[in-house]
C-alpha positions as CSV (number, residue, x, y, z in Angstrom):
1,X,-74.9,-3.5,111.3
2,X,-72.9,-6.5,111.7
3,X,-74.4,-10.4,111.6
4,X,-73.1,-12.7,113.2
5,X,-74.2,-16.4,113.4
6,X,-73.0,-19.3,115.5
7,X,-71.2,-21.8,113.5
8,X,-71.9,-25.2,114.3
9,X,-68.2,-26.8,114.8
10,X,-69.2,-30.1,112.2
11,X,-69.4,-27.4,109.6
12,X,-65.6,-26.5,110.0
13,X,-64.9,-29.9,109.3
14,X,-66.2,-29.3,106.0
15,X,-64.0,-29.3,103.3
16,X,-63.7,-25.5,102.2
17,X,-65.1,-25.8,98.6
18,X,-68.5,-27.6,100.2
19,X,-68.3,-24.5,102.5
20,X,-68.2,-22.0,100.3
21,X,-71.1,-23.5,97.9
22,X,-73.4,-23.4,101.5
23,X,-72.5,-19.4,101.7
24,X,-73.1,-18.7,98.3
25,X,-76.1,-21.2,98.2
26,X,-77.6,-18.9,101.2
27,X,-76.4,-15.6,100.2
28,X,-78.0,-16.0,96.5
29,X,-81.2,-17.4,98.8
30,X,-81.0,-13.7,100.9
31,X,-80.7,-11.3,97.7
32,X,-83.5,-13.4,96.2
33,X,-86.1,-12.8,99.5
34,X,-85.1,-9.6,99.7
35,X,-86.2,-9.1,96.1
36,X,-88.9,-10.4,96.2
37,X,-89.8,-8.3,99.5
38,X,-89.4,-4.9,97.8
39,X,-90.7,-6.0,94.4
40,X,-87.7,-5.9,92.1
41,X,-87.5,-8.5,89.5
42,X,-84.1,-11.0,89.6
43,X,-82.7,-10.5,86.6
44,X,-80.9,-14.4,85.4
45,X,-79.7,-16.5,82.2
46,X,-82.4,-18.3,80.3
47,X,-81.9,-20.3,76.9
48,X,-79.0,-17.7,76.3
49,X,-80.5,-14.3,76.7
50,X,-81.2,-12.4,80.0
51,X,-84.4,-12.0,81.6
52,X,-86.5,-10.3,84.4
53,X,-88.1,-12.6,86.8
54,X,-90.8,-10.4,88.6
55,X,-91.0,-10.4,91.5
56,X,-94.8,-11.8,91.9
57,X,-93.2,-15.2,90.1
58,X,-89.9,-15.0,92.3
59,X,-92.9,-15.4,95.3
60,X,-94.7,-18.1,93.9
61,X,-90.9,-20.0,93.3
62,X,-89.6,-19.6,96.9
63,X,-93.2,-20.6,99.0
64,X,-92.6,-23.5,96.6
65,X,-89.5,-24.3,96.9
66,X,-90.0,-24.5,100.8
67,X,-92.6,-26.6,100.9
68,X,-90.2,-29.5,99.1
């Protein structure tokens, strides 16, 4: 199943680097909803070591994170 989206033409005016951080900044945004949704943890870097985040706390993060 494909998605497409409508790209407004200012964004192609964009330089490509600022482009690219918006994809990756909304892609990492997706895979974090979606885990949240099906109740995996995220698994990320803290103070050197890696950790689950699960998924109730990745839930509390993103309503908050909204609301700002």
């Amino acid at each position: 199943m494909s998605k497409t989206k409508t790209v407004d033409r200012s964004l192609l005016r964009l330089p490509m680097q600022k482009r690219a951080l918006m994809a990756f900044r909304e892609a990492v945004d997706e895979v974090v909803a979606e885990h949240a949704r099906l109740g995996l943890p995220i698994y990320i870097l803290r103070d050197g070591k890696v950790v689950a985040v699960p998924a109730q706390e990745i839930r509390k993060g993103s309503k908050s994170r909204r609301q700002s």
